[in-house]
N, C-alpha and C positions, 0 to 999 in steps of 0.2 A: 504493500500500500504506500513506502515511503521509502520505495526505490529510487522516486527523481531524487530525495534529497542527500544519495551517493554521488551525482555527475552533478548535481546543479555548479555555475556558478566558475568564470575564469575571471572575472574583477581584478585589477592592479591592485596590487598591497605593495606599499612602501616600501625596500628595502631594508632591515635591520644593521644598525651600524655597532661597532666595536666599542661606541662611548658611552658614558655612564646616562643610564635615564633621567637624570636630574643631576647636569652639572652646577659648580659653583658657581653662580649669579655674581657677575662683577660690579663692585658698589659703584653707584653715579653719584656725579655732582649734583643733578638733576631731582626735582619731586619723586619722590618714590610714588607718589597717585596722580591720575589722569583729573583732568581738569572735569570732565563728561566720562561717566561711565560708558564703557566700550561695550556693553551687553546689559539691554534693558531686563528687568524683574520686577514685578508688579509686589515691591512691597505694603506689606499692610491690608493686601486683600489676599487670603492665603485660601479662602474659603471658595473661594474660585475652582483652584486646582483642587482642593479635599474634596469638592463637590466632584467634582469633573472623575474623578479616582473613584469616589461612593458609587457613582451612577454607572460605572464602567461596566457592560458585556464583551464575552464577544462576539465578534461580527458574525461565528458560527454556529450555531445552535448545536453538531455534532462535538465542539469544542468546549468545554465545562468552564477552562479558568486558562490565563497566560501563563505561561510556565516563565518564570526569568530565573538561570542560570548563573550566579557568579563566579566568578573565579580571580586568581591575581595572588600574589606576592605573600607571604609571611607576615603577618600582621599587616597588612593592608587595610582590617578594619571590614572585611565582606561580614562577618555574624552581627559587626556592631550597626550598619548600613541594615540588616535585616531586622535588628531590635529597634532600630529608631525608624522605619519605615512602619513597620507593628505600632509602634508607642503613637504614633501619628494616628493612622487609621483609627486604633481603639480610643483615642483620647485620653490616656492615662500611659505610667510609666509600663512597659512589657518586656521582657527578656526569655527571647521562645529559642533563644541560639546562642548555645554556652559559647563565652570569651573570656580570653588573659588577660590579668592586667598586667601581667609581668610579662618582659621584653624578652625573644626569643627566636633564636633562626626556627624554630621546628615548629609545624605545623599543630595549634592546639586541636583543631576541629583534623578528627579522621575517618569519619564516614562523610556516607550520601545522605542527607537531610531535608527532606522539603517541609518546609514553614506555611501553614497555613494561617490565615490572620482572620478573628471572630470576629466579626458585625456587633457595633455598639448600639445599633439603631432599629433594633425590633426589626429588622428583615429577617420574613420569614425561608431564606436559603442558609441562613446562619454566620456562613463565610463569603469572605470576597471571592470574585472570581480569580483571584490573584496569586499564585505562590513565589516563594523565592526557594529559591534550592540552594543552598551550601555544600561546598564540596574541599577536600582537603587543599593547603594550599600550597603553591609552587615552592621551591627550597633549591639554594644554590646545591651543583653538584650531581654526579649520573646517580641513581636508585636514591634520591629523594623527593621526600614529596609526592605530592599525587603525580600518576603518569600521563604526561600529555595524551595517550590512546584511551584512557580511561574517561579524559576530558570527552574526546570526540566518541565515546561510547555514551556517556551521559549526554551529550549533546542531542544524539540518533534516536533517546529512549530507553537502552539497554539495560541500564545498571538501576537495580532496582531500591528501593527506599528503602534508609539503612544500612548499606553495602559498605562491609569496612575495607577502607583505600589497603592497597598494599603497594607498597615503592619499589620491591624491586621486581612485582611481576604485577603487569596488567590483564585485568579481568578476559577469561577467556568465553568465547561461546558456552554453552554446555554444563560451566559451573556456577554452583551458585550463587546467587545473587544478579544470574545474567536473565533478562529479559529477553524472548525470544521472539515475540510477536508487539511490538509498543502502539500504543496507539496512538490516537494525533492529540491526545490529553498528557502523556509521557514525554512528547519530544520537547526540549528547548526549543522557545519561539523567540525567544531574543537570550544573545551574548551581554553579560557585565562584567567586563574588568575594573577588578576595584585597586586601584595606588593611591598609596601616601604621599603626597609634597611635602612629607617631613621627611622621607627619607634619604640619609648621606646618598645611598649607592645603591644600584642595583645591578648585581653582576651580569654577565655575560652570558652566563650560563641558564638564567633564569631568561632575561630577554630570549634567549634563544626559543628557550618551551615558549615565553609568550607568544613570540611570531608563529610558530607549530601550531598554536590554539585560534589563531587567528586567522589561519590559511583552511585549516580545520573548519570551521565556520564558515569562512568564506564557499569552499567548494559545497558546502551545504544551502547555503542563500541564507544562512541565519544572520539577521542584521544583527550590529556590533554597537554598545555605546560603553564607553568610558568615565568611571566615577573616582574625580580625587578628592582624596580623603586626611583629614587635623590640617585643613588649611587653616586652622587657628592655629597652630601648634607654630607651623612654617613660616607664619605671616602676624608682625607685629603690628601691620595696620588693622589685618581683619579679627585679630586677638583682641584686640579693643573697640572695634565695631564692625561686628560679619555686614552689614549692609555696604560697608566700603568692597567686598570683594569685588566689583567689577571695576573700582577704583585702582586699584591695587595693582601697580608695572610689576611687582614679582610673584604675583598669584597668575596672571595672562604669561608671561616670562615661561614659567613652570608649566603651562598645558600648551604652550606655542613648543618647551622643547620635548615633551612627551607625544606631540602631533609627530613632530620632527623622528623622534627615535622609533613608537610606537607604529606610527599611522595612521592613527584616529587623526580623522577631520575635526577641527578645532569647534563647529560644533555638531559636536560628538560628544563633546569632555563637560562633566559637569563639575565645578567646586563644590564641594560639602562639607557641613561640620555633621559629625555623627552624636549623638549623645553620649555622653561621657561621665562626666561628674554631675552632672544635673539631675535632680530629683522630678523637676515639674517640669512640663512643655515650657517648649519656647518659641515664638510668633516666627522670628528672624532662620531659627534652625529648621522649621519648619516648612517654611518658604521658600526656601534652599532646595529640599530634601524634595518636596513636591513637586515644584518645576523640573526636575530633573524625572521625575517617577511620572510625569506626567508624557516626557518623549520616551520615554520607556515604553511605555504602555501604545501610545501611539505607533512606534516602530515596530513592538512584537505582535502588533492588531493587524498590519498590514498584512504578517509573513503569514496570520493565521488564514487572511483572508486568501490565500494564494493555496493551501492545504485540498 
């Protein structure tokens, strides 16, 4: 049934280069912020996109919910992007995807997870049509980390809920945990790579599996968007006020060079703050987090509608 999405799909993809994914930003004399934000965001009306997310189907009635796939880096922040997407929709704090807070090359999340998220609002389907699936995450170095084949098997459908990753051998037909018939409720309908702009470096060896994961995709038709992640952390303008991010020459700096090294089209790449230390919502992180989930949702509706 979802044999085209072996052959779909010869798209240019960028090149992958030798240099680090986030070099060191050389200081200016110059304003560190733009005079006009370079990327418009409707703050203060947040209730826009929440609505627009609440009311969400999709376009196919044999289709249940979007499946969004993430993946990306070692602490990158994908469970906490899933706990602050949840904590949104529900209205209240949620934590449906175990995280570190302690800093770590290895992978805390080691299985296959999908996150469903409960309705606050007396709809009678209970959940959104929406899930996020968590999956182990990339790790410099050969047999770490989840296996990029393991990726484009979770991408196809195959690897079923719960599946714990193994690094030095990828899931085979046959055993278990392999899915042998997926449905079109199973496959990934949109790719999310999640990076930090906090982070010093990202090896070589990791870029390498990203570009694998992303040609992967590609030869599938799965559209791709890109989420960077503690651009509070990276960014002492938007540390002090997240509504400055589009303000911010080294927050645009940081996804102009991850277009560069990655490929993602610049827009492709969403800045984010995830929830962190925060106990109660917040309008600004909100805002954030929804316009971005909001081309999500529009991108992976497209590829369902193509199914």
């Amino acid at each position: 049934m979802f044999d085209f999405l072996r052959s779909r799909g010869t798209a240019h993809v960028r090149p992958m280069t030798n240099t680090s994914l986030f070099s060191e930003s050389v200081p200016s004399a110059s304003s560190p912020t733009f005079t006009e934000p370079w990327r418009t965001i409707s703050w203060g009306d947040k209730d826009r996109d929440l609505n627009y997310v609440q009311d969400y189907k999709p376009s196919k009635g044999s289709v249940k919910h979007l499946r969004v796939l993430l993946y990306g880096p070692v602490g990158a922040g994908k469970s906490s992007f899933i706990n602050s997407v949840s904590s949104i929709l529900r209205g209240r704090m949620a934590i449906p995807a175990a995280v570190s807070a302690a800093t770590s090359e290895i992978s805390f999340t080691n299985k296959y997870e999908t996150h469903t998220i409960e309705r606050e609002d007396g709809d009678p389907d209970g959940f959104y049509p929406l899930v996020l699936s968590d999956i182990m995450g990339l790790e410099d170095g050969t047999n770490k980390g989840v296996c990029t084949e393991d990726i484009k098997l979770t991408m196809m459908g195959h690897v079923m809920d719960k599946y714990l990753f193994n690094s030095t051998s990828p899931l085979l037909s046959g055993c278990a945990g392999y899915e042998k018939d997926p449905s079109a409720n199973d496959i990934c309908h949109i790719l999310v790579c999640v990076i930090s702009a906090n982070s010093a470096e990202t090896k070589p060896s990791v870029l390498q599996k990203m570009k694998t994961v992303r040609e992967a995709a590609r030869d599938l038709g799965i559209p791709q968007v890109c989420i960077l992640t503690h651009i509070d952390e990276a960014c002492g303008i938007t540390e002090s006020n997240l509504k400055d991010v589009y303000h911010s020459k080294y927050i645009k700096r940081k996804m102009e060079e991850m277009s560069s090294s990655v490929g993602f089209p610049m827009n492709c790449i969403f800045p984010v703050k995830n929830y962190n230390e925060e106990t109660k919502l917040n309008d600004d992180i909100d805002t954030l987090i929804l316009d971005a989930l909001r081309y999500i949702i529009n991108f992976g509706d497209d590829f369902i509608k193509k199914l």
